[in-house]
C-alpha positions in Angstrom: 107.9 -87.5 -165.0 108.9 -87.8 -169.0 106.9 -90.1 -170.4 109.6 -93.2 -170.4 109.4 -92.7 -166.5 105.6 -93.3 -166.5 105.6 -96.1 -168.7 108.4 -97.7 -166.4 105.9 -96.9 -162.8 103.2 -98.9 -164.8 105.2 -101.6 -165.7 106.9 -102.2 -162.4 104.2 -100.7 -159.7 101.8 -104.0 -158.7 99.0 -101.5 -157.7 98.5 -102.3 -161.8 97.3 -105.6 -162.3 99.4 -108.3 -164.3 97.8 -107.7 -167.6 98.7 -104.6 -167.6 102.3 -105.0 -166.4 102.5 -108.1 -169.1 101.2 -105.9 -171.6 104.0 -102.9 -171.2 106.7 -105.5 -170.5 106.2 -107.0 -173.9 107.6 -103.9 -175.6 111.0 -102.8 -176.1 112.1 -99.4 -175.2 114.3 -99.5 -178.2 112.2 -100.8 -180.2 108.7 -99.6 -179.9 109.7 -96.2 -178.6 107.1 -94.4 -180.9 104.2 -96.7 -179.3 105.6 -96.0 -175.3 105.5 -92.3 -175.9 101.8 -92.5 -177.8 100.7 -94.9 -174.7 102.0 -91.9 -172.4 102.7 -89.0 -173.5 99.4 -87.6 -172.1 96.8 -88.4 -170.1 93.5 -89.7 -172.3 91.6 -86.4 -172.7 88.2 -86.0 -171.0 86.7 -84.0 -173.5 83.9 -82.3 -174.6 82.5 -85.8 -176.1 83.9 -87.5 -173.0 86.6 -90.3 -173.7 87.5 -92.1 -176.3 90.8 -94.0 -177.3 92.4 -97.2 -179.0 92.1 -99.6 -175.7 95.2 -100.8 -173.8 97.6 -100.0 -171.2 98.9 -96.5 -170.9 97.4 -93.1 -169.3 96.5 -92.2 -173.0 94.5 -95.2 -173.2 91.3 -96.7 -172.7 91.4 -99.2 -169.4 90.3 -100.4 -166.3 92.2 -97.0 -164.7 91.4 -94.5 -167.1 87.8 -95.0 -166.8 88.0 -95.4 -163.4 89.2 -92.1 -163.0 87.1 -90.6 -165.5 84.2 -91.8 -163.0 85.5 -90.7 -159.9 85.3 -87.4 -161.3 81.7 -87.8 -162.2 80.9 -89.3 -159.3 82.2 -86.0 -157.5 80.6 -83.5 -159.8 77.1 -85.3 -159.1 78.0 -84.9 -155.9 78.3 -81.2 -155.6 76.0 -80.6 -157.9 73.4 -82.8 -156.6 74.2 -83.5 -152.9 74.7 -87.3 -151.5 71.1 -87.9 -150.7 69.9 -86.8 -154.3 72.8 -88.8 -155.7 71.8 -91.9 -153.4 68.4 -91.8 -154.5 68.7 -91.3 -157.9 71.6 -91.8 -159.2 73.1 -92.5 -162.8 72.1 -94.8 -165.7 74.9 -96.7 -167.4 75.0 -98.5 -170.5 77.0 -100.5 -173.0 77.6 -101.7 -176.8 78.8 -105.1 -177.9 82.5 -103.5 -178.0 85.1 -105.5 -176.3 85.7 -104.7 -173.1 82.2 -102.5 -173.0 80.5 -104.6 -170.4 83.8 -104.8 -168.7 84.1 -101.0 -168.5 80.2 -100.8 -167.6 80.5 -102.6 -164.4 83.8 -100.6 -163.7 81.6 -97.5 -163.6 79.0 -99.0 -161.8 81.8 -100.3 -159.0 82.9 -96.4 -159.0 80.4 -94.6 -158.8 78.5 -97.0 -156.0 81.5 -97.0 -154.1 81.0 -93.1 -153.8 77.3 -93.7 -152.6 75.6 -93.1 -155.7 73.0 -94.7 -157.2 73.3 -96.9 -160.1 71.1 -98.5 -162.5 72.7 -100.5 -165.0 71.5 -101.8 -168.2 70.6 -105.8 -168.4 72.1 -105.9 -171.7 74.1 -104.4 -174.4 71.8 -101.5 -175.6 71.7 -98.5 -177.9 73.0 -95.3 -177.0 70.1 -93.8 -177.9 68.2 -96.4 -175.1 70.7 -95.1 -172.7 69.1 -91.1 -173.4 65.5 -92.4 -172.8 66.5 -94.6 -169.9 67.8 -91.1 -168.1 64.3 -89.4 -168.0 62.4 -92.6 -167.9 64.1 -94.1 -164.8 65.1 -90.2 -163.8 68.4 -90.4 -163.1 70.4 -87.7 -162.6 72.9 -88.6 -165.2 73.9 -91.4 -168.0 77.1 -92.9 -169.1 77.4 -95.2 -172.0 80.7 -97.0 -172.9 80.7 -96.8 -177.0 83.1 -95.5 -179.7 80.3 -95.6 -181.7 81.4 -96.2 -185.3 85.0 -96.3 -184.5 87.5 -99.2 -185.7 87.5 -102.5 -183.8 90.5 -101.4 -181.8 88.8 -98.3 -179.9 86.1 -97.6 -177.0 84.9 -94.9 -175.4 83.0 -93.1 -172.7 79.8 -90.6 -173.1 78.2 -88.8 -170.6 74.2 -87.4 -170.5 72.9 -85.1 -168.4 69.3 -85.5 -166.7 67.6 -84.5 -170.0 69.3 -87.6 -171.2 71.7 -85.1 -173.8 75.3 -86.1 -174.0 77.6 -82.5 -172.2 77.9 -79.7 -173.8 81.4 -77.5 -173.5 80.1 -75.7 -170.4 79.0 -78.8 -168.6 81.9 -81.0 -169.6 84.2 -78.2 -168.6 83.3 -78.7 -165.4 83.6 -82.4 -165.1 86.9 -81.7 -167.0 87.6 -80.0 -163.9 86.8 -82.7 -161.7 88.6 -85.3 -163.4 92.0 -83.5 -163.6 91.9 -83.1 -160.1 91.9 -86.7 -159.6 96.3 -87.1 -159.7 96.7 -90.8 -158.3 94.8 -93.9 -159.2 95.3 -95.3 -156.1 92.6 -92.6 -154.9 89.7 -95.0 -157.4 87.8 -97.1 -155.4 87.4 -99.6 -157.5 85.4 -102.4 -155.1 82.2 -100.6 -155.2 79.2 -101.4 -153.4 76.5 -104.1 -155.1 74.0 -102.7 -152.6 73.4 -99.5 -154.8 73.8 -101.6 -158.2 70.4 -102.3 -159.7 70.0 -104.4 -163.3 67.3 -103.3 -165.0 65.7 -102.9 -168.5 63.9 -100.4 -170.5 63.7 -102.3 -174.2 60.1 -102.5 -174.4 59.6 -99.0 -173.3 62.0 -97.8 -175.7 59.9 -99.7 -178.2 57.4 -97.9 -177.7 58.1 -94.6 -178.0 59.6 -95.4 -180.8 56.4 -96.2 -182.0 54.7 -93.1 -181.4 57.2 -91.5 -184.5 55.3 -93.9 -187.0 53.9 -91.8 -189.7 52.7 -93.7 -192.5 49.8 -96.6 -191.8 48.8 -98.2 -194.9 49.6 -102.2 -193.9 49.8 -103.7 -197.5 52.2 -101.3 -199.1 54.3 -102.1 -195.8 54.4 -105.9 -195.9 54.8 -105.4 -199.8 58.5 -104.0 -198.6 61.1 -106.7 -198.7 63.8 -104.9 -196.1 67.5 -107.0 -195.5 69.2 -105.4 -192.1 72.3 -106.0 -190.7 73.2 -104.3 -186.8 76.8 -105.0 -187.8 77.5 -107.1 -184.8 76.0 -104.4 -182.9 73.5 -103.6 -180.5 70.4 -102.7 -183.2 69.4 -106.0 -183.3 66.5 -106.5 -181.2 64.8 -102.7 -181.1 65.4 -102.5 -184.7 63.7 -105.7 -185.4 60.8 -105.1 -183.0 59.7 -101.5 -184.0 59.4 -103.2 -188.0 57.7 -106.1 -186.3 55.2 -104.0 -184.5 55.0 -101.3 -187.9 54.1 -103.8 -189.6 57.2 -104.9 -192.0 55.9 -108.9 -192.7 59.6 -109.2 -195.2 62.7 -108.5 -193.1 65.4 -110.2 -193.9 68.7 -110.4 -191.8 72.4 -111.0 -192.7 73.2 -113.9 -190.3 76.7 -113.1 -190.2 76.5 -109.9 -188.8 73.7 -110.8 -186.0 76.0 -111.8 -183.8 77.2 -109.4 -181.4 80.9 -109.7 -181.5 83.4 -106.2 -181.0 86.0 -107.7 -183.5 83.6 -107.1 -186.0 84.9 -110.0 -188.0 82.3 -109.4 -190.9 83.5 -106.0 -191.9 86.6 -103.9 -192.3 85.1 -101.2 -190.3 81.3 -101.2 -188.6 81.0 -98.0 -190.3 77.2 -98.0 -192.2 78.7 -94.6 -194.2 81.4 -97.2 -195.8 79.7 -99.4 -198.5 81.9 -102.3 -197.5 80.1 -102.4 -194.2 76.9 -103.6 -196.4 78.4 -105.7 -198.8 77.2 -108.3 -197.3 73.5 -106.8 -196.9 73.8 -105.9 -200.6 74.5 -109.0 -201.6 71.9 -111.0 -199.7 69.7 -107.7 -201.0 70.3 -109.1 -204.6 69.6 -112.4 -204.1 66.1 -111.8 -202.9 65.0 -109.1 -204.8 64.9 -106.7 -201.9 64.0 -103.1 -202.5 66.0 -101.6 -199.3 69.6 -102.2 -197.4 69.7 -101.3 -193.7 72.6 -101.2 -191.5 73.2 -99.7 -188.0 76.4 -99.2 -186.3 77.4 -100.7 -183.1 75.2 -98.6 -180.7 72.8 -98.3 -183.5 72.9 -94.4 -183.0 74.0 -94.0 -187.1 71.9 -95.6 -189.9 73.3 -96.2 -193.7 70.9 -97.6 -196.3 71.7 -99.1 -199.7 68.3 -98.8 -202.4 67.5 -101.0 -205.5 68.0 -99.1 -208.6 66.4 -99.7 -212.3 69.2 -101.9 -213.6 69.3 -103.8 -210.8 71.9 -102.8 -208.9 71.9 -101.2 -205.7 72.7 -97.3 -205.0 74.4 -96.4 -201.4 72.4 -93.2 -200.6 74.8 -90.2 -198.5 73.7 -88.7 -194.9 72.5 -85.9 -196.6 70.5 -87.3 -199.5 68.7 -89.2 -196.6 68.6 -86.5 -194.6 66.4 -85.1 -197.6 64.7 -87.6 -198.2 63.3 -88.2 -194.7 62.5 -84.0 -194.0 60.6 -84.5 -197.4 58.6 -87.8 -195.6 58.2 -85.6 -192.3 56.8 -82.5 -193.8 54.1 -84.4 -196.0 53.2 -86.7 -192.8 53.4 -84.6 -190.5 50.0 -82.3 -189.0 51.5 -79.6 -188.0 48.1 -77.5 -187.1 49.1 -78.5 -183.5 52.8 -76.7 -183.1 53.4 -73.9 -181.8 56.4 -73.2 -183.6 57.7 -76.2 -185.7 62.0 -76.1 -186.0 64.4 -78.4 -187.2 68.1 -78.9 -186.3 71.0 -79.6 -188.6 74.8 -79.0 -188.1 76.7 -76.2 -189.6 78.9 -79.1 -192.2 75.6 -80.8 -193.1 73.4 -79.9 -196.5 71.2 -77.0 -196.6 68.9 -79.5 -199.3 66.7 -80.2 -196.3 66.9 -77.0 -194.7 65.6 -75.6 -197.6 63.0 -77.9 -197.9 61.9 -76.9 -194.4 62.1 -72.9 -194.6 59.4 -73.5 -198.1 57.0 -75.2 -195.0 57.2 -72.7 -193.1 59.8 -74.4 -190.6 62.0 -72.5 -188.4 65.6 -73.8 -189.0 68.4 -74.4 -187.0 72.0 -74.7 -186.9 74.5 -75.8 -185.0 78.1 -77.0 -184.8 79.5 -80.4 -185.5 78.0 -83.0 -182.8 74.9 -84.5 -182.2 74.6 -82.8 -178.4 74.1 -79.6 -179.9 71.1 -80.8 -181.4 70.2 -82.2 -178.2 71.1 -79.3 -176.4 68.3 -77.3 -178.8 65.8 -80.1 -177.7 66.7 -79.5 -174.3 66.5 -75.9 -174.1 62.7 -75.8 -176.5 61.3 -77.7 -174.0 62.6 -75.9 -170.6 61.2 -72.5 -172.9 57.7 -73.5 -172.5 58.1 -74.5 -168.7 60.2 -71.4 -168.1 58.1 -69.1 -170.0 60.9 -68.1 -172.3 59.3 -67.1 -175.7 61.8 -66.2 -178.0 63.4 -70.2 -177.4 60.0 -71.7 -177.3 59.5 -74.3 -180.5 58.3 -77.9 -181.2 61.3 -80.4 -182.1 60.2 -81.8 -185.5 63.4 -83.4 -186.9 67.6 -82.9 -186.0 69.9 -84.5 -188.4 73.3 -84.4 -189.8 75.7 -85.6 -192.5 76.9 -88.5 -190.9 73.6 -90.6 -190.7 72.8 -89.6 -187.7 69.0 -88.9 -187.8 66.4 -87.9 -184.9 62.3 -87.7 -184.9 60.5 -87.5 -181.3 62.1 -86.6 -178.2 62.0 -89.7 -176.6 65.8 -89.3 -176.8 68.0 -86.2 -176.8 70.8 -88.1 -179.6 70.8 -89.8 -182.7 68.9 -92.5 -182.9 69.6 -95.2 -185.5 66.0 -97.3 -184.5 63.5 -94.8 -185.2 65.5 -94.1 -188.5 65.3 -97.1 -189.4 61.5 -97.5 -188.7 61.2 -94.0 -190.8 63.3 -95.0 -193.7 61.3 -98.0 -194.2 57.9 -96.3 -193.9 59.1 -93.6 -196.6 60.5 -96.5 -199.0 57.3 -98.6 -198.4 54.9 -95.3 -199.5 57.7 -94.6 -202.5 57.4 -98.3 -204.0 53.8 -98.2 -203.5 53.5 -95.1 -205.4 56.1 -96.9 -208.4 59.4 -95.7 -206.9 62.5 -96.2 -205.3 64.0 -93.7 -202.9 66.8 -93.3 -205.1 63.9 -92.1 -208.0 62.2 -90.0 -205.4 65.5 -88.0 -204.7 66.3 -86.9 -208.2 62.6 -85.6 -207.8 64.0 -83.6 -205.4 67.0 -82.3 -207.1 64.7 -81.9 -209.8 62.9 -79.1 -207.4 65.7 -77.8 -205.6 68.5 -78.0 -207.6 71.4 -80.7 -207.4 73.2 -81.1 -204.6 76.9 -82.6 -204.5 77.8 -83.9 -201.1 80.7 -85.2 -200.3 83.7 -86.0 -197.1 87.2 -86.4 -197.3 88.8 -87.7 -193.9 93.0 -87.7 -193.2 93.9 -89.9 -190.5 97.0 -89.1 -189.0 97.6 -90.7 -185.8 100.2 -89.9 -183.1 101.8 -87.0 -181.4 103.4 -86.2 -184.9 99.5 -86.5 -186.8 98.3 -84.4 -184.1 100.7 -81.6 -184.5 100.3 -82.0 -188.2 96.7 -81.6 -188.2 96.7 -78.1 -185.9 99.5 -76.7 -188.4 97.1 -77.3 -191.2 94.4 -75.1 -189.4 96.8 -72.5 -188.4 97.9 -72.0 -192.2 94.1 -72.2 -193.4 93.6 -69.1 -190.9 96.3 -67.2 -192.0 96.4 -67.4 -195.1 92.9 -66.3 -196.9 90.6 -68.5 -198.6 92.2 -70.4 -200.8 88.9 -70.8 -203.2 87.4 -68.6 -205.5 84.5 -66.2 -205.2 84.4 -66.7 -202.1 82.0 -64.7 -200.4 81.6 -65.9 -196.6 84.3 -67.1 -194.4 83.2 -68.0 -190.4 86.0 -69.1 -188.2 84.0 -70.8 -185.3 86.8 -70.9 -183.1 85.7 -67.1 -182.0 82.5 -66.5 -181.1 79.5 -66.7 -183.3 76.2 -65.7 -183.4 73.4 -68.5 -182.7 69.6 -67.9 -183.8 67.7 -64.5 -181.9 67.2 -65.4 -178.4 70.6 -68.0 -178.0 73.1 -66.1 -177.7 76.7 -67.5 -179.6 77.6 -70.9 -180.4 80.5 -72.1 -178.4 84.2 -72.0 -179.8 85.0 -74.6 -182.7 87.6 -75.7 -184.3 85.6 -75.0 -187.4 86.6 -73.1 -190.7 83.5 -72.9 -193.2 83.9 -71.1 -196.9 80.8 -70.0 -198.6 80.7 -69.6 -202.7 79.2 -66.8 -204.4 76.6 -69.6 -205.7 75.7 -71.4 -202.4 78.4 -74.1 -202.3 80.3 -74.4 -199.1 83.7 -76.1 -197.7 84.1 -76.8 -194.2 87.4 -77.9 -192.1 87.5 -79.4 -189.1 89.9 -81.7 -186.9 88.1 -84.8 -185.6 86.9 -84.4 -182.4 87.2 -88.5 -181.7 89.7 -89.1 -183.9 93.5 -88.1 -185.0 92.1 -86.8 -188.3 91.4 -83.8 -190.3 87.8 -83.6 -192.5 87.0 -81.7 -195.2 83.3 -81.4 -195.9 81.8 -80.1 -199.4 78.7 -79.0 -200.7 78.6 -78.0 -204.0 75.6 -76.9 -205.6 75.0 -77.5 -209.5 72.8 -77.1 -212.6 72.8 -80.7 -212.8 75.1 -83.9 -211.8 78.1 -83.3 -214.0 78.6 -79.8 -213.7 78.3 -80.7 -209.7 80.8 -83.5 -210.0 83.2 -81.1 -212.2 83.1 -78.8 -209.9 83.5 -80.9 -206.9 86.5 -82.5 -208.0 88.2 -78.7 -208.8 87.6 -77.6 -205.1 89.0 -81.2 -203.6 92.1 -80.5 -206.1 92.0 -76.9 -204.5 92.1 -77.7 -200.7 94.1 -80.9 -200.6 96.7 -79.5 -202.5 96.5 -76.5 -200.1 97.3 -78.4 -197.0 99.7 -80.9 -198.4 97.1 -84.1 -198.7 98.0 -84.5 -202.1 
């Protein structure tokens, strides 16, 4: 069937409940032909990330029969994999964000997957994501699925799945849950009803709390409760661990934004509940300024991503990168950090994020990774250090120190296997309270670090381009990048990731990317890459400089360079 023939069998088949039908009868074939062929062209992709997609009604859409399908073929890859017993015994963790329609989609999980005889232990309340990785080895499930789009706009959710080591797939596992889900052709085949006997509510806060705790670094109680902190969880789910880890640290002046405590997935507060957009933390910023507070925190709806805003001399208030805090945080670690203990100390970045911090690390003594875009990759590298020293497999064996990458998306411990936005946060106000007690800001303390390493010019342009049309747009600008040569100067480096590529000794390739990454005789680097979540293109940069200026001058030369390459000028 084209796609006008599905959109007529959902609008007209009762096995789709009224909303839905009301929904697709509201538009007009003539009219809103464009938004009938997005809602159907495809099928939502179950992807590498899992699924994630503007919600609505449509089989490229986010709904009650899209996930439902999604978890049916799960359910039926735990299954084989696992066996019905295991599955019935164990079974899956399943958690949500304050998103609308998140709890919604949570219980519709839940219903699947019970009605397939597995297991299911779902969270009391809207959590982290990072909550929902410790919850899979501390309740020792066999799986975890958490229903976030993360940072996305208001009008999106999505759909992440863990694996027992409480990582989110990688390409090979996902493939084959890909598998599983494709083969499911009729959603008349969902059982929907589920079974409440195999449905458990449970809760994990305190726990997560905890370890949380054990990642505390820096002890000295009056330079902490001389901190005056204002947070914000952007109507999201950081509220309570956030504020109970600086509670239990210690942190006597936290302010919140009272506007933004309330858990609400329109996000009325904010434009978008992105924490790497300074209008996310106007708000903070401005409360920030009325009190005299040294430090702005904000955390994105499943608290996985942390932004910060720091008081500068005049006054103001300086919105510090992903990478700059990146920095700033692998500087903390390494000086708090007794090492004598490790085997072999590593750290994890991705391939588009600053090599400021893995600098930094290599001068310890730190072996450094890298990996491609996504924070699983880093979890994958957590994964596989630990099974090295269980499976006696030397050349993998190392101690997990710190993964982080441009997007302010941080990790310390391994009581999760993602990003997570609460121990950040518990970090970044342990490193701020030892800066101001030593007579400076973190902002201060970077350009010490510049001062060392050289200055660092970080920046991201992203291209939305949304629809069929966007999509093909977006490929044709790859497949001209490719075959056309670098289009920058002294370049000495190109990698094409979408072809194998070498990992670290003893790991083998990374896996196929859509990734182009130029190196520059002097160190600076340009990445492109589609969005894996989102009909855009990015373009990352790091350009390496004498000092700020000459940075910035040459930063804005290469943006010229690229856009006007691919037509985004």
């Amino acid at each position: 069937m084209n796609y006008l023939d599905t959109y007529n069998l959902w609008k007209n088949d009762h096995f789709f409940n009224p909303s839905t039908r009301e929904e697709l009868a509201a538009l007009d074939p003539e009219v809103d032909q464009k938004e009938i062929e997005d809602r159907f062209y495809c099928d939502l992709s179950f992807g590498t990330g899992g699924l994630r997609g503007v919600m609505g009604a449509g089989t490229n859409r986010m709904n009650r029969y899209t996930v439902g399908k999604a978890t049916m073929g799960l359910g039926k890859y735990l299954l084989h994999l696992h066996g019905a017993e295991k599955c019935r015994e164990s079974g899956v963790a399943v958690g949500y964000d304050t998103r609308n329609n998140s709890e919604y989609f949570s219980r519709i999980t839940a219903n699947v997957l019970s009605g397939m005889g597995i297991r299911v232990r779902l969270h009391a309340r809207a959590c982290p994501t990072p909550q929902l990785s410790f919850s899979v080895r501390h309740w020792r499930t066999l799986a975890g699925v958490v229903i976030t789009a993360s940072h996305n706009p208001r009008e999106y959710n999505g759909y992440k799945v863990y694996d027992e080591f409480g990582c989110q797939l990688v390409p090979k596992q996902a493939e084959k849950v890909i598998a599983y889900v494709n083969a499911v052709t009729d959603y008349r085949a969902v059982n929907f009803a589920g079974d409440s006997s195999l449905i458990s509510v449970a809760d994990c806060t305190d726990d997560f709390a905890s370890a949380v705790m054990q990642q505390s670094r820096y002890h000295d109680a009056a330079a902490k409760s001389n901190l005056k902190i204002v947070y914000t969880p952007l109507h999201g789910t950081g509220s309570i661990p956030v504020q109970e880890v600086l509670r239990l640290d210690g942190f006597t002046q936290v302010d919140t934004v009272a506007e933004q405590m309330v858990p609400d997935g329109n996000f009325p507060t904010v434009a978008s509940p992105n924490p790497e957009d300074r209008r996310a933390l106007e708000l903070g910023i401005a409360q920030a300024g009325d009190t005299d507070a040294d430090i702005v925190l904000g955390t994105d709806p499943d608290a996985d991503r942390v932004g910060i805003a720091v008081r500068v001399s005049d006054g103001g208030y300086q919105l510090m990168t992903g990478n700059q805090v990146g920095a700033l945080l692998m500087d903390f670690l390494l000086n708090h950090t007794d090492f004598s203990g490790f085997y072999r100390p590593a750290v994890v970045k991705t391939v588009v994020t600053s090599e400021l911090g893995a600098e930094m690390a290599r001068r310890k003594g730190l072996a450094v990774f890298s990996t491609l875009t996504g924070f699983k990759y880093i979890g994958e590298k957590i994964v596989q250090f630990g099974q090295a020293g269980m499976k006696g497999i030397p050349e993998q064996r190392y101690d997990f120190v710190f993964g982080y990458e441009e997007s302010y998306g941080y990790l310390a411990g391994t009581h999760a296997a993602d990003k997570d936005a609460v121990v950040s946060s518990l970090l970044i106000c342990e490193m701020a309270a030892r800066a101001k007690a030593e007579g400076m800001t973190l902002a201060e303390k970077m350009d010490r670090i510049y001062a060392e390493f050289g200055y660092y010019q970080d920046a991201l342009d992203s291209f939305t381009l949304k629809g069929k049309d966007g999509l093909e747009s977006i490929s044709s600008m790859m497949h001209k990048l490719r075959s056309g040569g670098s289009p920058f100067k002294h370049t000495v480096q190109v990698t094409d990731y979408s072809v194998p590529v070498a990992a670290e000794p003893g790991f083998g390739s990374l896996p196929n990317a859509d990734v182009l990454k130029y190196v520059l005789e002097d160190g600076s680097w340009i990445a492109v890459r589609p969005s894996g979540t989102e009909p855009k293109i990015k373009i990352y940069y790091s350009v390496k400089g004498e000092n700020r200026a000459a940075a910035e001058t040459k930063l804005r030369e290469i943006r010229d360079m690229i856009q006007a390459k691919l037509g985004l000028k």
